[in-house]
C-alpha positions as CSV (number, residue, x, y, z in Angstrom):
1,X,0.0,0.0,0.0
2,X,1.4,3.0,-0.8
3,X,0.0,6.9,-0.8
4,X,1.7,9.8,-2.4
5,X,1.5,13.6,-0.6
6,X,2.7,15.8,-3.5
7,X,3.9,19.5,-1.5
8,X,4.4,22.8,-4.4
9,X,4.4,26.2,-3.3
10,X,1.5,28.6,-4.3
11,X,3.2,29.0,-8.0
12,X,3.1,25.3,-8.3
13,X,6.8,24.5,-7.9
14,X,7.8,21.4,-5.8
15,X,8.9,22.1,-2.1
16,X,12.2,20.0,-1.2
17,X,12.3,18.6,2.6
18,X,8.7,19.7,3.9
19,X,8.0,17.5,7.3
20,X,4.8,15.8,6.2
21,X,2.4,14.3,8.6
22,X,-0.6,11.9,7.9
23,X,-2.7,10.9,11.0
24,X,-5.3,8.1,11.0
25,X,-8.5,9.4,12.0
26,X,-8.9,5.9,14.0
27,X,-6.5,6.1,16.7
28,X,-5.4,3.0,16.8
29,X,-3.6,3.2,13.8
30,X,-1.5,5.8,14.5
31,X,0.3,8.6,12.5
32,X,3.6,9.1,10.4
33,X,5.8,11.3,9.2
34,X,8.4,11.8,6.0
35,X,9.9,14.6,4.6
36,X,9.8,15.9,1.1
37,X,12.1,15.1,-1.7
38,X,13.6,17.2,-4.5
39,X,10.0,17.1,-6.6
40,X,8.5,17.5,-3.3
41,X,6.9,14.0,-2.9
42,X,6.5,11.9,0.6
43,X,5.5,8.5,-0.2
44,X,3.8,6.8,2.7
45,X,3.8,3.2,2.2
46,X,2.9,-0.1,4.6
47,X,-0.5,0.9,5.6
48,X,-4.1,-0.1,5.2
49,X,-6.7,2.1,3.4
50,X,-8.3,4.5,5.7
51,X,-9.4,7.9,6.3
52,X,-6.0,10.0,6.9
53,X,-5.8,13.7,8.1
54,X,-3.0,15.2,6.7
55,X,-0.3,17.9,7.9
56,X,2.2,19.9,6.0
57,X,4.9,22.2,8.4
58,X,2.4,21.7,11.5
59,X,-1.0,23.1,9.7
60,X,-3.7,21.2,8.6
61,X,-4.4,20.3,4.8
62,X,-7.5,18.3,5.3
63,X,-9.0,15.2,5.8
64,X,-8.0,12.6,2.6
65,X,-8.8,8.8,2.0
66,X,-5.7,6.9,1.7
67,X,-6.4,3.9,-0.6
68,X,-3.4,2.0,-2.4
69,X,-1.7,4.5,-5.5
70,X,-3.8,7.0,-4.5
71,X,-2.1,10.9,-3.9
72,X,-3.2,14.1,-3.6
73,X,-1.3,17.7,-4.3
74,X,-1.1,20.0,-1.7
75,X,0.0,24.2,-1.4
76,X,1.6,25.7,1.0
């Protein structure tokens, strides 16, 4: 299973090393964290399909489902 939390800035270009969270809305599953690469992907892989909430630098970007190949693009 694997997720993909694409970070660009407001101009669209890709943020390098942004801490990105994603936190499992049922708490027994946890949360993680990864950081950015150069085309400012994090790739969260391992987990089961669920409802994630995810965080960018600390702030909130919303409430996503993570299902296997699935990503979304986020702006900060």
């Amino acid at each position: 299973m694997a997720f993909d939390v694409h970070v660009v800035d407001h101009s669209g270009r890709p943020v390098k090393g942004a801490r990105v969270s994603i936190s499992f809305t049922s708490v027994l599953r946890g949360m993680a964290d990864r950081a950015t690469d150069s085309d400012g992907h994090a790739t969260f892989d391992g987990y089961e399909d669920g409802e994630i909430r995810v965080f960018v630098r600390g702030s909130n970007c919303g409430t996503y489902y993570y299902r296997d190949g699935d990503g979304i693009t986020v702006a900060v």
